[in-house]
N, C-alpha and C positions, 0 to 999 in steps of 0.2 A: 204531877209530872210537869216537865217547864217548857211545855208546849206555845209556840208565841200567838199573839192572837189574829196570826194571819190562818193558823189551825181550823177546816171544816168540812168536817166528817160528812161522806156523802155517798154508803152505801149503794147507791142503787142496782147494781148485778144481783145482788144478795134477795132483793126485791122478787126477783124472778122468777124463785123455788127449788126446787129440790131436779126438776128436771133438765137444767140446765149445767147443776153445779151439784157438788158434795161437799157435807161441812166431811175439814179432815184435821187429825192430830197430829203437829211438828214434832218431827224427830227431836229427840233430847242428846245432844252431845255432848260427848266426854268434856270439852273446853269451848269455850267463845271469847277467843283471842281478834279483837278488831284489827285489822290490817286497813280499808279503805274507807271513808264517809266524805262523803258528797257533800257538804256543807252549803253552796253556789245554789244546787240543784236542792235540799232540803229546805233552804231558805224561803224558797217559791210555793211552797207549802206548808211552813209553819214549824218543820221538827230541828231547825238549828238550832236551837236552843235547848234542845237533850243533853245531858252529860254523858260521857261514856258509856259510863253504867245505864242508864237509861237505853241509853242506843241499844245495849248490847240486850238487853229485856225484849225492847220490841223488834231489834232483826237479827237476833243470834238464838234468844229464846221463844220469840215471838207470842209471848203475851201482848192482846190485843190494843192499840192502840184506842184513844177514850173514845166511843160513839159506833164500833170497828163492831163489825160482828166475829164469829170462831171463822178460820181463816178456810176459802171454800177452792177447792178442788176444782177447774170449771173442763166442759163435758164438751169434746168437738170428736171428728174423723178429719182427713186430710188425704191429697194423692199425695205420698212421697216418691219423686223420680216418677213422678203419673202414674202412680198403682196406688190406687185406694185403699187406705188401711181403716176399716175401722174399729179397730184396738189401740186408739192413742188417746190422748186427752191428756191434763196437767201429770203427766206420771213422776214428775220429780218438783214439784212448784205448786203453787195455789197462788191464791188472789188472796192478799194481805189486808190492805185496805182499798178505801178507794175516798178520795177528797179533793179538793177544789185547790186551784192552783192563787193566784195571785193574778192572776187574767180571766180569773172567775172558770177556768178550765178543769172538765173533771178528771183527775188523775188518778192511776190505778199505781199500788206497790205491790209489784209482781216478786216471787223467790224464783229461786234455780237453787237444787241442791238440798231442800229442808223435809225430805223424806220418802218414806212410800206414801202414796195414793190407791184410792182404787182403780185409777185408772197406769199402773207403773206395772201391770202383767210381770215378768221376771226379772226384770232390774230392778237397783238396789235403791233407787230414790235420792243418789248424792251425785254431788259435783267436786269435783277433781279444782285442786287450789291452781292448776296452772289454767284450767279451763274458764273459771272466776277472773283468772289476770287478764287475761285473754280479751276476754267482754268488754272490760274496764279500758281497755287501751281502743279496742277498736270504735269503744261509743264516744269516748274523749277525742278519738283523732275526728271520726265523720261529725263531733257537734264543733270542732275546729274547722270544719270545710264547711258549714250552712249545709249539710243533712241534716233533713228533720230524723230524730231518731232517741231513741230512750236513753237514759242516763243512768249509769249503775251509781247506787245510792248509796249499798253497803256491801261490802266485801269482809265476811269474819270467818279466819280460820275456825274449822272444830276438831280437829286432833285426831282423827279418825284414818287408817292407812285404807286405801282404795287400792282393789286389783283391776285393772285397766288392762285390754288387750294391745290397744294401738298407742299405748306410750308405756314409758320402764314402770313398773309397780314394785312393791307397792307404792305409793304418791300421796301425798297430802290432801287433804280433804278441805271444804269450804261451805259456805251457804252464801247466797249473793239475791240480794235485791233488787230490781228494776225502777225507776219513774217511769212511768209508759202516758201516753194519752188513750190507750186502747188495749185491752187483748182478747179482746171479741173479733176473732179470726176468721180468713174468710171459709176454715172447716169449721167452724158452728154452727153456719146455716147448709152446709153440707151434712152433718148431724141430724138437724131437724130433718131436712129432704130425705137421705138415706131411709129411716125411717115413717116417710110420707106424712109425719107430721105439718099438715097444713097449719094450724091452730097455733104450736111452735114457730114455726116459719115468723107467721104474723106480729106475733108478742116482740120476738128476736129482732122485726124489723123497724116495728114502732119500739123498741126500746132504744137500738140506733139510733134511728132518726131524734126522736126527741133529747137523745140524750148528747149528738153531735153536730147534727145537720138540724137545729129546731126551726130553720126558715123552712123549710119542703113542709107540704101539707102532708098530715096524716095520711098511712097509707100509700103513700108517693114513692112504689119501688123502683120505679124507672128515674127516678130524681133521684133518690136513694144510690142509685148503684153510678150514674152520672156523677155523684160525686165522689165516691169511693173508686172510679175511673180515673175522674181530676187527679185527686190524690195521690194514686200509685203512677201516674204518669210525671209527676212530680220529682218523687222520691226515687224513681230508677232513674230520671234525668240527671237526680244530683249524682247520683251511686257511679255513674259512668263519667261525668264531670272529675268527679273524689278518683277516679280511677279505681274503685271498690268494687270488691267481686265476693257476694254474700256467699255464695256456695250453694244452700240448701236453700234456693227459692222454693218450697214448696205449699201447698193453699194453707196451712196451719202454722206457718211462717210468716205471713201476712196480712195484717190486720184491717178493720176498716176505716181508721186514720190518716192510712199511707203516713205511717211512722215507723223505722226500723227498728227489727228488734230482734233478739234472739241467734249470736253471733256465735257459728259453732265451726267450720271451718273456712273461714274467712281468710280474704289475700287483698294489699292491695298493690297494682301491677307495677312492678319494678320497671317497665317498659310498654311501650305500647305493643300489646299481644292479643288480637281479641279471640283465640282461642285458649288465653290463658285461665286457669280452671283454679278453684282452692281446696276441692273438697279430694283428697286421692280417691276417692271408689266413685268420681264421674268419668268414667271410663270412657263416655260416649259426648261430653262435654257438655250436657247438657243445659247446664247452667254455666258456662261458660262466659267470659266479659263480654263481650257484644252480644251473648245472647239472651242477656238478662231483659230486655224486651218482650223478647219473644214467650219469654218462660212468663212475665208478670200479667201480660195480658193472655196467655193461657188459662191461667189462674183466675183471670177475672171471669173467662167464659164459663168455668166450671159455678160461682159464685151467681153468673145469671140465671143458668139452669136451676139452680134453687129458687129465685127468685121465681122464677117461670110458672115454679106452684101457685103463684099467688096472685100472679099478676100479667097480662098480656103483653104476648112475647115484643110486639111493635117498638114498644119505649123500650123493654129492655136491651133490642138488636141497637138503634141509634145509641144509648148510652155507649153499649159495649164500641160500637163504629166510629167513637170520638178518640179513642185514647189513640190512634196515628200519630193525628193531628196535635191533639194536646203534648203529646211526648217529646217532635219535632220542638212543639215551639217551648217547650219543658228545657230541652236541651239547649237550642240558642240560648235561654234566659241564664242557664246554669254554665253555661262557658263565658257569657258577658260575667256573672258575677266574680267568677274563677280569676278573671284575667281584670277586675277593675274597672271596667270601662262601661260607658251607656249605649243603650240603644241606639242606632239613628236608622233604624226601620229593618223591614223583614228581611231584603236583600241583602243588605249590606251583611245586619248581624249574622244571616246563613252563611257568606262569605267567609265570614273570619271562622267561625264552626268550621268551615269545612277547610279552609285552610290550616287552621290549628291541629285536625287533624292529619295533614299532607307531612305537615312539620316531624310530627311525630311519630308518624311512620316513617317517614324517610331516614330520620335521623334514631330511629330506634338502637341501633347497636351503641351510639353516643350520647344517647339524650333522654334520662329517667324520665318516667310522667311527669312526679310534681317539681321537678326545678324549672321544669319550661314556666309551668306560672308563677311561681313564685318571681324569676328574674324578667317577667314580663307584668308583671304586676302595675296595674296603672298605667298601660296604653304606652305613650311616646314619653312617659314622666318618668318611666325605668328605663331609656332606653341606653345613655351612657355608663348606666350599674350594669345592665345586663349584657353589654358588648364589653364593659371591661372587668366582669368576672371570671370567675373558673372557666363556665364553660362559653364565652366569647367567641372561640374561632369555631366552635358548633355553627353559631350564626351566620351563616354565609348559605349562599348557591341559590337560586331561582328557585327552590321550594320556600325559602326562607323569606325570600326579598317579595314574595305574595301574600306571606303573610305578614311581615311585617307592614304593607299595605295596608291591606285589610282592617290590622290593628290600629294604624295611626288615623285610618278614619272614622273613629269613636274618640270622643272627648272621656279625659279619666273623670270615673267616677269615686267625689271623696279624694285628692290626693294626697288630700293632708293624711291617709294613714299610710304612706309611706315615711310620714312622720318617727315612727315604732321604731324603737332598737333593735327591731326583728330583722328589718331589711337593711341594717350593717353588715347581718353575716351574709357568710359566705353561700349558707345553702339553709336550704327548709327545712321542716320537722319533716320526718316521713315515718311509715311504719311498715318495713319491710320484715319477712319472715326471718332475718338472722339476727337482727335485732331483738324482735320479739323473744327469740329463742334464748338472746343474750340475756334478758332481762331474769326472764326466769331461773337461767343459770343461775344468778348470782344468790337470788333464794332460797331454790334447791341443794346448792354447794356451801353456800357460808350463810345463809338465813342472812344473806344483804338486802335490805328492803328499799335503800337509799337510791339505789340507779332509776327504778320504777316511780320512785317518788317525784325525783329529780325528772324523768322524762314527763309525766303528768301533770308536773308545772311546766314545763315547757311547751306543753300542748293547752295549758288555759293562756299561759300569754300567746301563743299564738292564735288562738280561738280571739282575745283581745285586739291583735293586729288586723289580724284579718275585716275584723267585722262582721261578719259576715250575718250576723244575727236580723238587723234590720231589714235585711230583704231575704232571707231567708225562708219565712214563713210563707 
C-alpha cells in the first residue's frame, strides 16, 4: 500500500489487554461510496498517499492498516446528564489504529458508525449520513477558530437506510473516522473504579501518563490529573471564545488530552445567550453556553474520585482547585487570540474580556457572535473596515466606546494576516443551525454534494486566515 514514510504504527492501547478493550468485527456494507478525506489532516500521519481505493479498504472496510492490530472495542461507563450508566462503552466505534503524528504525537483513528459492539446493548451500531456531515463541519469550523479538537478523516457513505426516531427516516447511512490525540475518557477510569479495580486504575494511569504527560514521574496522579485540569480548562476556554456549545458534556465525552471530540448535538450561538442550549432533551440546561464550565469541571471531580483509589486525596483536591484559575486566564488568552491582539498584562487583557463581553450582550438583538471578531480583528488595524461595514452603526453608545478602549490598548498581533482575501468580505464563515440544515438539504434532495464541499473550503482558507494554529496549542 502507498503509505508515505511519515507512516508509524504505534499500537499501544492494544498493549493493555483484553480488559480494557474488545477485539470487534466491522460491519460489511452493502457500498462504500467515499464522500469526505481529510488529506491536510492524513498528511500528518502518513496516509495521503492512499488511492481511493485503498482509502476505501482501510476506512469503509477497514482492513487493518500495516502494524494495526483487529480493530478493539474500548471498555468505559460515564454519568450522562450526571446519572451513571454503566452499560456504555465504544457501542457504535472502536479504536482503529493508533500512530504517531509528524510532531512525534500519538494519534488514535477512531470510527463512529462501523457496527455492533459488545458494548451497543439494543442499537444498531450505525451513523446516520447527516449525523457524519455534521461532525465534519463542526470539527472543520472549531479547527478554524484555534480549538484543539479532532479532525474527521473519512466520511463514506454505505447504502444502508436508517430508522431514526428524531429525524425523517428512513435516512442515509455512513461510517466516519476520527484523528483524535486521545479516547482514553475520563469514564475509563471511572470503569476501572466502578468496579474497585485498583490494579486497573494504576496500569490506566501509567499508560496516560507515559503515553501523554511522560515528563510527571511514574505514578504521579496528582500531576497526572493537574494536567488533564490544564487541558480542559483550555479547551472550554476556546469552546466559549468559538461561541460553541457541545451539548452533551458528559465524563465519556471527555478525554484526557483536553481535545474535543465526539459532536452530537452541537450549536454555535447565533447570539450572545448564555442559557442557550443545543442538545433539545436539556430540558433543565444543563449544559447550557455559560454553563459549560461548570458541567467540565464536574466532570473533572468525578475523574479525581477515581484517582482517589490510588492516590492521596491532598494533590488530588489542589489539582482539581486550580482549573478557576487556569480557565479565567484560559479565557483572557482565548479572547486575545479571537480578536488579534497581545497581551499587555492581566488587567488590561481582563478588561477587554469583560468588555467584549458588555458589547455583546448589549448589542445582542443586533450583533451575531462571530462578526464582532471578525470586524475587530487586529485591534485599531480593523478599525476603519469595521466602522465602515455592514454592521458600522452597531458601533456606537458608551458600551461600545469601553471597549473599543480596551481593544486599542493591545498592539495587533501579526497584522499582516489581515493581509487574506478573507477580510475583504463582508462577513465571516459561520456555522449556524439553518445553514447546516441547508447543507444537508441539498444532499438529501438532489444528492448535491457541491455546497458542503464549497463550504469546507471555505472554512480551511479561513482556518489559513485566521492563524490561529501557532498559538493555539
Amino acid at each position: 500500500m502507498s503509505v508515505n514514510d511519515v507512516y508509524r504504527p504505534d499500537p499501544r492501547f492494544a498493549r493493555l489487554g483484553t480488559e480494557y478493550s474488545e477485539t470487534v468485527a466491522p460491519a460489511e456494507f452493502p457500498q462504500t461510496i467515499l464522500r469526505l478525506r481529510h488529506d491536510r489532516a492524513a498528511n500528518e500521519v502518513g496516509l495521503d498517499t492512499l488511492t481511493d481505493e485503498e482509502w476505501l479498504n482501510h476506512f469503509g472496510r477497514f482492513i487493518p492498516l500495516p502494524g494495526q492490530p483487529e480493530p478493539l472495542a474500548m471498555a468505559y461507563h460515564g454519568h450522562q446528564f450526571r446519572v451513571y450508566n454503566p452499560q456504555i462503552g465504544d457501542g457504535r466505534g472502536f479504536l482503529a489504529a493508533q500512530l504517531r503524528d509528524n510532531q512525534d504525537r500519538l494519534m488514535d483513528l477512531g470510527t463512529k458508525g462501523s457496527g455492533l459492539t459488545p458494548f451497543s446493548r439494543h442499537a444498531d451500531g450505525r451513523l446516520t449520513l447527516k449525523g457524519g456531515l455534521r461532525e465534519a463541519l463542526a470539527a472543520a469550523m472549531l479547527e478554524s477558530l484555534g480549538v484543539p479538537t479532532c479532525r474527521i478523516l473519512s466520511l463514506v457513505e454505505t447504502g444502508e437506510e436508517l430508522e431514526r426516531g428524531d429525524e425523517p427516516s428512513p435516512t442515509r447511512s455512513a461510517v466516519m473516522v476520527r484523528l483524535s490525540h486521545s479516547h482514553i475518557r475520563f469514564g475509563t477510569f471511572q470503569r476501572a473504579a466502578y468496579f474497585s479495580r485498583r490494579d486497573q486504575l494504576a496500569t490506566l494511569l501509567e499508560h496516560a501518563r507515559s503515553t501523554y504527560y511522560p515528563h510527571l514521574a511514574e505514578g504521579d496522579a496528582a500531576g497526572f490529573l493537574h494536567e488533564v485540569v490544564q487541558a480542559q480548562a483550555k479547551l472550554c476556554a476556546r469552546w466559549v471564545a468559538a461561541g460553541f456549545v457541545h451539548g452533551v458534556l458528559n465524563t465519556d465525552n471527555l478525554n484526557v488530552t483536553g481535545e474535543s471530540f465526539d459532536y452530537g448535538p452541537w450549536r454555535f450561538l447565533p447570539h450572545y445567550e448564555p442559557g442557550f442550549t443545543a442538545a433539545y432533551f436539556d430540558h433543565d440546561g444543563l449544559y447550557a453556553f455559560a454553563r459549560q464550565p461548570e458541567a467540565v469541571f464536574w466532570n473533572l471531580t468525578q475523574l479525581a474520585g477515581c484517582l482517589k483509589l490510588i492516590a492521596e486525596p491532598e494533590g488530588l483536591v489542589a489539582s482539581l482547585n486550580g482549573f478557576g484559575n487556569a480557565y479565567i486566564r484560559e479565557l483572557r488568552a482565548a479572547f486575545l487570540i479571537r480578536l488579534g491582539v497581545k497581551s499587555v498584562g492581566e488587567a488590561a487583557d481582563q478588561r477587554l474580556l469583560d468588555c467584549t463581553l458588555a458589547l455583546l450582550r448589549e448589542k445582542s438583538e443586533e450583533l451575531r457572535w462571530e462578526p464582532l471578531f471578525f470586524d475587530w480583528f487586529g485591534g485599531f488595524s480593523s478599525a476603519a473596515r469595521a466602522l465602515g461595514g455592514p454592521r458600522g452603526k452597531v458601533y456606537q453608545g458608551e458600551t461600545f466606546d469601553a471597549f473599543r478602549y480596551a481593544l486599542m490598548e493591545h498592539e495587533p498581533d501579526r497584522a499582516e494576516r489581515l493581509e487574506h482575501p478573507m477580510f475583504r468580505k463582508s462577513d465571516p464563515e459561520e456555522m449556524l443551525i439553518d445553514e447546516v440544515e441547508a447543507l444537508w438539504d441539498a444532499i438529501a434532495d438532489t444528492d448535491d454534494w457541491q455546497p458542503l464541499y464549497d463550504k469546507l473550503a471555505r472554512l480551511e482558507a479561513a482556518r489559513s486566515a485566521w492563524d490561529f494554529a501557532t498559538v493555539a496549542q
